[in-house]
Biotite code that builds the C-alpha atoms (Angstrom):
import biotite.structure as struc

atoms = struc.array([
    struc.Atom([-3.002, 6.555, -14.106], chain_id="A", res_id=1, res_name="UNK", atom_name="CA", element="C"),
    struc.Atom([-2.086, 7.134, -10.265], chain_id="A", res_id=2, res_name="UNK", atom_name="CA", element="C"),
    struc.Atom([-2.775, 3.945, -8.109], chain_id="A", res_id=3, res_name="UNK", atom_name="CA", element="C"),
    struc.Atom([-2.064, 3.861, -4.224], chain_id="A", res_id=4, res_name="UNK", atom_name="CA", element="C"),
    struc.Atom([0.008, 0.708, -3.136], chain_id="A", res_id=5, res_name="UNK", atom_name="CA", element="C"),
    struc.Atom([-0.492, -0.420, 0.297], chain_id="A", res_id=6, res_name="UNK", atom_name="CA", element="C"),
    struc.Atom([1.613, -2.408, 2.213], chain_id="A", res_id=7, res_name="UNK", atom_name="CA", element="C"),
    struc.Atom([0.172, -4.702, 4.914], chain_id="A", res_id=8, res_name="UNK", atom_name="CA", element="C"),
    struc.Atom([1.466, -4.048, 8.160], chain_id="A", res_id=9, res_name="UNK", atom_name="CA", element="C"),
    struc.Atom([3.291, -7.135, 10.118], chain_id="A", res_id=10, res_name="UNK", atom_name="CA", element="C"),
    struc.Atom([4.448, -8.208, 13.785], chain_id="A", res_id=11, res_name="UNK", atom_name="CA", element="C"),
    struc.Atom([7.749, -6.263, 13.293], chain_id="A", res_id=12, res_name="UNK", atom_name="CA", element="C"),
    struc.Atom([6.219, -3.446, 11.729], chain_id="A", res_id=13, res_name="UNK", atom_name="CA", element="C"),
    struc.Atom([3.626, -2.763, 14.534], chain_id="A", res_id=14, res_name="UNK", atom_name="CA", element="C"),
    struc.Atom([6.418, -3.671, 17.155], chain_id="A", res_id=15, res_name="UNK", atom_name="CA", element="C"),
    struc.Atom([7.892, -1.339, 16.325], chain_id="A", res_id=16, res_name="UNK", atom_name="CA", element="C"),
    struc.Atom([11.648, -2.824, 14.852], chain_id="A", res_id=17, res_name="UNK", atom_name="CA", element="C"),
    struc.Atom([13.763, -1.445, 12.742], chain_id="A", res_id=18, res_name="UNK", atom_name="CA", element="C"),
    struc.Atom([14.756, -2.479, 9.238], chain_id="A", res_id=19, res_name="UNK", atom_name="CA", element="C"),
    struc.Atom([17.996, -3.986, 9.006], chain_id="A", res_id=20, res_name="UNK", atom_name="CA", element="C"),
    struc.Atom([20.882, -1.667, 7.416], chain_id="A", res_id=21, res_name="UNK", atom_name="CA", element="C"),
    struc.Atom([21.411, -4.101, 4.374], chain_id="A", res_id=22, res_name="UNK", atom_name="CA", element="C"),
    struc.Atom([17.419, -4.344, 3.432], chain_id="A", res_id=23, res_name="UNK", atom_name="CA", element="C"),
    struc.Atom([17.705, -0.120, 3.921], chain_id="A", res_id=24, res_name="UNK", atom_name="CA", element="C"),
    struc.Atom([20.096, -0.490, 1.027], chain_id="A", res_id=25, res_name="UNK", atom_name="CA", element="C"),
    struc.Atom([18.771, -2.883, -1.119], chain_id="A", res_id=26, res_name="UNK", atom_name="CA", element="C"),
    struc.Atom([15.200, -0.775, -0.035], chain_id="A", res_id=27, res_name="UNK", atom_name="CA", element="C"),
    struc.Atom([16.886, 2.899, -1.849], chain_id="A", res_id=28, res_name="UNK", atom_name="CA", element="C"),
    struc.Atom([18.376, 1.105, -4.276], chain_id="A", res_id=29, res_name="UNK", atom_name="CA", element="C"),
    struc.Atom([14.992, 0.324, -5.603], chain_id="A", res_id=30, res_name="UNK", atom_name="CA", element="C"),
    struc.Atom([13.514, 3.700, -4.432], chain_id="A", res_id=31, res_name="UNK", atom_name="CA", element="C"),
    struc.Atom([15.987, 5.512, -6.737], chain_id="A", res_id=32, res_name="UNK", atom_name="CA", element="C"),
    struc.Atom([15.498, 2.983, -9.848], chain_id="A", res_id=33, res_name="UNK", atom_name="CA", element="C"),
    struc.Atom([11.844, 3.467, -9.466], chain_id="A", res_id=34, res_name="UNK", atom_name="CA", element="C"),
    struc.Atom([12.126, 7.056, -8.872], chain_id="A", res_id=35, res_name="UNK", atom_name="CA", element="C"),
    struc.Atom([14.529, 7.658, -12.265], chain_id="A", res_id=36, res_name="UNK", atom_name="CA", element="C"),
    struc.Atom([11.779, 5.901, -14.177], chain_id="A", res_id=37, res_name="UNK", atom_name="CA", element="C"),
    struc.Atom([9.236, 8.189, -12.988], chain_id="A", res_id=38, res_name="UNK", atom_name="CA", element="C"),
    struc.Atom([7.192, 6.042, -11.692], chain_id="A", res_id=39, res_name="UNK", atom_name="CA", element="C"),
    struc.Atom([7.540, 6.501, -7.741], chain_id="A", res_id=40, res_name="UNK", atom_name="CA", element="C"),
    struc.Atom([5.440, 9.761, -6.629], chain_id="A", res_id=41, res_name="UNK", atom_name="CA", element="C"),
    struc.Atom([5.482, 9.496, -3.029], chain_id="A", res_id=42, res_name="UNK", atom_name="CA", element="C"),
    struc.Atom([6.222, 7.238, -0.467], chain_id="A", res_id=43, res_name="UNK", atom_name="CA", element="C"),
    struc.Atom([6.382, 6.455, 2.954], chain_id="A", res_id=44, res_name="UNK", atom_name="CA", element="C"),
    struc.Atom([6.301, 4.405, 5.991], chain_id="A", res_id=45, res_name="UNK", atom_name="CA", element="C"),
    struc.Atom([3.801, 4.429, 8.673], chain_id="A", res_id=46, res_name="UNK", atom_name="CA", element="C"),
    struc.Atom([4.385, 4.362, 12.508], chain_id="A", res_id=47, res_name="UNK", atom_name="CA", element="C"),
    struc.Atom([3.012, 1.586, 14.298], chain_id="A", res_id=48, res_name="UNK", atom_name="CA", element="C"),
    struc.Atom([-0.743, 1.756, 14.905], chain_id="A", res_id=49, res_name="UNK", atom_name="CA", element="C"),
    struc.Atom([0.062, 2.135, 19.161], chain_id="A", res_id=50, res_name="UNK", atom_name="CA", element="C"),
    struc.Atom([0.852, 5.804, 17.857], chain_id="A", res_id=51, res_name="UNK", atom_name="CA", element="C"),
    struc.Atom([-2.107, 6.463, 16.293], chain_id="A", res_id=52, res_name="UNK", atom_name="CA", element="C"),
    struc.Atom([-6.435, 6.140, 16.636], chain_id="A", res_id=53, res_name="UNK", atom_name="CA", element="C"),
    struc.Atom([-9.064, 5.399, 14.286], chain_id="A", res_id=54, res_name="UNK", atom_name="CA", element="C"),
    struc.Atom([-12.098, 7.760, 14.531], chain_id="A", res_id=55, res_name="UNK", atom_name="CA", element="C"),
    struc.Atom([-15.749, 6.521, 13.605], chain_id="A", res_id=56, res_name="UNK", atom_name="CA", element="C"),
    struc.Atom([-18.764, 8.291, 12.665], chain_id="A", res_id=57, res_name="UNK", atom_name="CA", element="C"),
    struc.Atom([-22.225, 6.203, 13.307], chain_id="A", res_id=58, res_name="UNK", atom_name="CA", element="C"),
    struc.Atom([-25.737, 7.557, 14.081], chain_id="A", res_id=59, res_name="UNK", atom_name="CA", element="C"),
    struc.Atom([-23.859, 10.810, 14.501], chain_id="A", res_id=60, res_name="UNK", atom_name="CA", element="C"),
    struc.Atom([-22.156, 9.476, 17.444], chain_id="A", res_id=61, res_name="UNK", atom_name="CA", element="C"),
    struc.Atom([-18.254, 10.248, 16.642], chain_id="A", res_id=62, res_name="UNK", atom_name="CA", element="C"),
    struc.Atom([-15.897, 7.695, 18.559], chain_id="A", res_id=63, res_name="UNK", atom_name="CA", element="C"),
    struc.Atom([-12.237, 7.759, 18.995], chain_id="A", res_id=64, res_name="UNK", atom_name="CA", element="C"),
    struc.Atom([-10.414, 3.778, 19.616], chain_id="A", res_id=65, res_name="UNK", atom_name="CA", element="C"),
    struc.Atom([-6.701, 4.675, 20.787], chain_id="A", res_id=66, res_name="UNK", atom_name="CA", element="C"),
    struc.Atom([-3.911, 2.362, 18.837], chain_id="A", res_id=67, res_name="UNK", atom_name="CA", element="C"),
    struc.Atom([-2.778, -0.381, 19.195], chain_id="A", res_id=68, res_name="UNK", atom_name="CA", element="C"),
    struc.Atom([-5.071, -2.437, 17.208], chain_id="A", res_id=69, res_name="UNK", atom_name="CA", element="C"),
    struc.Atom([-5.664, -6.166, 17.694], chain_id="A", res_id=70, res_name="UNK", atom_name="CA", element="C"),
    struc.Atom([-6.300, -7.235, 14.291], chain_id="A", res_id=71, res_name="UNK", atom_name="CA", element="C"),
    struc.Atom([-2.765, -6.375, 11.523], chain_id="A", res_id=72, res_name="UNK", atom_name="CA", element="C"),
    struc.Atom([-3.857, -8.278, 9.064], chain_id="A", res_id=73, res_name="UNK", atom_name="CA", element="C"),
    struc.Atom([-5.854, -5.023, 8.010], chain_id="A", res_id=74, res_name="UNK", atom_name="CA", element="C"),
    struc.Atom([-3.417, -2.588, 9.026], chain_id="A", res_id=75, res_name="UNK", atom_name="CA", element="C"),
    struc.Atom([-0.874, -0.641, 7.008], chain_id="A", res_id=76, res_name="UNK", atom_name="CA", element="C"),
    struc.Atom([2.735, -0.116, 7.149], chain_id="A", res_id=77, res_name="UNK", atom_name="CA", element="C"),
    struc.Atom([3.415, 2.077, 4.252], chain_id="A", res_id=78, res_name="UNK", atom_name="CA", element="C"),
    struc.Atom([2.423, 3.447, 1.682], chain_id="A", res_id=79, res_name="UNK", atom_name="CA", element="C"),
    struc.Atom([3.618, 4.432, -2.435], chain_id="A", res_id=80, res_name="UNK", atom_name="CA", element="C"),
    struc.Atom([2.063, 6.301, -4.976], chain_id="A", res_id=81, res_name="UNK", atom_name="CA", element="C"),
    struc.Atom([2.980, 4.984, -8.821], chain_id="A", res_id=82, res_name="UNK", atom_name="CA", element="C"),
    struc.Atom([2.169, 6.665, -11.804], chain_id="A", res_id=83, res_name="UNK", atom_name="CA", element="C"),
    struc.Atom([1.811, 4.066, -14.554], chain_id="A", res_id=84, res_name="UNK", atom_name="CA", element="C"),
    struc.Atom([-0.196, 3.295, -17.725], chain_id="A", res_id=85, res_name="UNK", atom_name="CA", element="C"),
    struc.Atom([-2.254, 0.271, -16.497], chain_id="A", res_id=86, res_name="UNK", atom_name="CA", element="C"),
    struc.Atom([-3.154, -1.343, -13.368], chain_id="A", res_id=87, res_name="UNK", atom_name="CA", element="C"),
    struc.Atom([-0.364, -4.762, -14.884], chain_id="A", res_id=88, res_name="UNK", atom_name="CA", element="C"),
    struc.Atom([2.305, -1.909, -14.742], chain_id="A", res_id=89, res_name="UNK", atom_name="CA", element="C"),
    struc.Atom([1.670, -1.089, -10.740], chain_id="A", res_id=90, res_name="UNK", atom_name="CA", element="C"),
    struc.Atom([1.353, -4.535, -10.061], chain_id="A", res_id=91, res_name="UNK", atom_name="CA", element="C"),
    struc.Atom([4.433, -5.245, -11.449], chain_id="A", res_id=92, res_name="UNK", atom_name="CA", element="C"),
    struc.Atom([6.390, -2.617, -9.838], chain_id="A", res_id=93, res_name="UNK", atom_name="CA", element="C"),
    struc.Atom([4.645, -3.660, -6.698], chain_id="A", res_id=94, res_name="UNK", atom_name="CA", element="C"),
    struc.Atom([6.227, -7.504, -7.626], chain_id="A", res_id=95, res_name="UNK", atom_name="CA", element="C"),
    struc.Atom([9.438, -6.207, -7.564], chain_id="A", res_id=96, res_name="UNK", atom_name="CA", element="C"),
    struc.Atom([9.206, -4.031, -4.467], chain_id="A", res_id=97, res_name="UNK", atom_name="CA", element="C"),
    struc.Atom([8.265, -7.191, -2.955], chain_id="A", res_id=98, res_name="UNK", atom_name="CA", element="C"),
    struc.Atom([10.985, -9.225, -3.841], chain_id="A", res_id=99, res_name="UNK", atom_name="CA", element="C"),
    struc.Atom([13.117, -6.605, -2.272], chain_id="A", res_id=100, res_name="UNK", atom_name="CA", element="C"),
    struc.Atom([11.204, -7.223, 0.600], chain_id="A", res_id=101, res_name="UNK", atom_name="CA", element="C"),
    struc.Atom([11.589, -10.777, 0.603], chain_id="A", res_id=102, res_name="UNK", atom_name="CA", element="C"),
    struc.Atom([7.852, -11.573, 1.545], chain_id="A", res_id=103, res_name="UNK", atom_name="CA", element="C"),
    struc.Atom([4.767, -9.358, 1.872], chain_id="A", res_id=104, res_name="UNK", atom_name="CA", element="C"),
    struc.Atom([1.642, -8.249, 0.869], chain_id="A", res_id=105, res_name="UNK", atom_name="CA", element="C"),
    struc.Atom([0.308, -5.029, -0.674], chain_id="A", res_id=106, res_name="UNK", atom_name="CA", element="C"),
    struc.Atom([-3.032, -3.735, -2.043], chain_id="A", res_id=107, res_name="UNK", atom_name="CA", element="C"),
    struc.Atom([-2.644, -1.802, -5.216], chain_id="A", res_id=108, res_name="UNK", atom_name="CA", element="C"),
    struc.Atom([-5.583, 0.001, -5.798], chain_id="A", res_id=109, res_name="UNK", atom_name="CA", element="C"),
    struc.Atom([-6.075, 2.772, -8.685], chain_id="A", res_id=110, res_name="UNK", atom_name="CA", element="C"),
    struc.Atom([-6.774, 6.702, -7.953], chain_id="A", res_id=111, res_name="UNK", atom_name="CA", element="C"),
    struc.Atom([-9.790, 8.062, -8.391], chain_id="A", res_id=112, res_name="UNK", atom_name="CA", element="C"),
    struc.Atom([-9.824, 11.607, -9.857], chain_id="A", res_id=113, res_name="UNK", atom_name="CA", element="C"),
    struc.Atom([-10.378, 13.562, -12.943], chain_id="A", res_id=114, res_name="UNK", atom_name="CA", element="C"),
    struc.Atom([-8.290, 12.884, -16.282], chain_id="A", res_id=115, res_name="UNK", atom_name="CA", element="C"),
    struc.Atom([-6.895, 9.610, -14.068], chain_id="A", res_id=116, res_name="UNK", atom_name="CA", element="C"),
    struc.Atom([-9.035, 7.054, -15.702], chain_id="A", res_id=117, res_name="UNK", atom_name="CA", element="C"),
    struc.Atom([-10.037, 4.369, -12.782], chain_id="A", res_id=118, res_name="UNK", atom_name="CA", element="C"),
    struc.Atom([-13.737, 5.764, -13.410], chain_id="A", res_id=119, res_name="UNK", atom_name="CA", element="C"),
    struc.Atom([-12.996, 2.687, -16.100], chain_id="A", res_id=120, res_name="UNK", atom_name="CA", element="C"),
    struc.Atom([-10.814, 0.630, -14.765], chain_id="A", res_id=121, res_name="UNK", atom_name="CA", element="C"),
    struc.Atom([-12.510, -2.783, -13.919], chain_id="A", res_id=122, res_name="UNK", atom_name="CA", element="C"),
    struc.Atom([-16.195, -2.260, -13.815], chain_id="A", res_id=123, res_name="UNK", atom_name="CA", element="C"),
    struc.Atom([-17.682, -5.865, -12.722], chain_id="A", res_id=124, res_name="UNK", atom_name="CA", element="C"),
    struc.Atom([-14.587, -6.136, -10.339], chain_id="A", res_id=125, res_name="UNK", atom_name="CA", element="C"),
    struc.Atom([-16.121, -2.700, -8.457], chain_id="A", res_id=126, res_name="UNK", atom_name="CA", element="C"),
    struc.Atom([-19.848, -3.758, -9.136], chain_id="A", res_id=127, res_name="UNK", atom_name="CA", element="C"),
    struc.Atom([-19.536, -7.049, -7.231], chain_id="A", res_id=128, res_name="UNK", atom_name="CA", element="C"),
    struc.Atom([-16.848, -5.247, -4.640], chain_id="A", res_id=129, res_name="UNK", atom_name="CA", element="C"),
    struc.Atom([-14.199, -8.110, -4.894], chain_id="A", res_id=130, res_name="UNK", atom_name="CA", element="C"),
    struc.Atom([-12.127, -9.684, -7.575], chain_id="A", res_id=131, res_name="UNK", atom_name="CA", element="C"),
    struc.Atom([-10.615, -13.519, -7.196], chain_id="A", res_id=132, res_name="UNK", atom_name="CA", element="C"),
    struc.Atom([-7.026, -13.479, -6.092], chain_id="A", res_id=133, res_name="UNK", atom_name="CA", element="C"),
    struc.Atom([-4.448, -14.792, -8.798], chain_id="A", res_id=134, res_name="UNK", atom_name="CA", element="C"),
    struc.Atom([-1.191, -16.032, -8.212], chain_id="A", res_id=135, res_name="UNK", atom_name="CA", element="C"),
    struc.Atom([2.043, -13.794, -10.145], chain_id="A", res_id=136, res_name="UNK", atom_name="CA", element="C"),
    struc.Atom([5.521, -15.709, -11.032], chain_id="A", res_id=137, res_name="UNK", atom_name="CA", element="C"),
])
């Protein structure tokens, strides 16, 4: 199954700053173990939302808001896409690309698309449109 992994966008993120040169390394050093074990399909980072726009379609009126955006708790700083055999695989890998990190958050949410199998993955979860949070060690 493919599942999209979305990393939550921050103050130094939408400012803008660079990573530092040591998490760059720790950052490919994980890129390239992830990569070998054919899990990491794509990935990148996002430039800050002042760079980009969000465009809305209501009452067939189409409106364009210009970056930045007030509110980063719903914006996104990158992005990965893991191929794995269950959704407790992704978050895993997701675990581990956040202790690399150091602190985070990311949404790991699965594909949709023929053959990939998230037609079935967690029903009353989609049904009620949330799932409780639960805490990983």
């Amino acid at each position: 199954m493919r599942f999209l992994g979305l990393l939550k966008a921050d103050k130094d993120s939408e400012a803008g700053v660079p990573p530092s040169p040591e998490f760059m390394e720790r950052c490919m050093k994980f890129i390239e173990e992830i990569t070998k074990a054919g899990v990491l399909i794509e990935t990148a980072g996002l430039e800050p939302s002042s760079k980009g726009a969000r465009v809305r379609l209501a009452n067939g009126k189409v409106t364009v808001t210009d970056g930045p955006f007030i509110e980063t708790k719903e914006l996104i700083a990158s992005y990965a896409v893991l191929e794995t055999k269950t959704l407790a695989e992704a978050i895993e890998w997701t675990t581990r690309f956040l202790r690399v990190l150091g602190q985070g958050e990311c949404e790991v949410r699965p594909i949709a698309g023929p053959g990939d199998g998230a037609e079935a993955a967690a029903p009353a979860e989609r049904a009620c449109g949330s799932a409780p949070s639960r805490e990983l060690t």
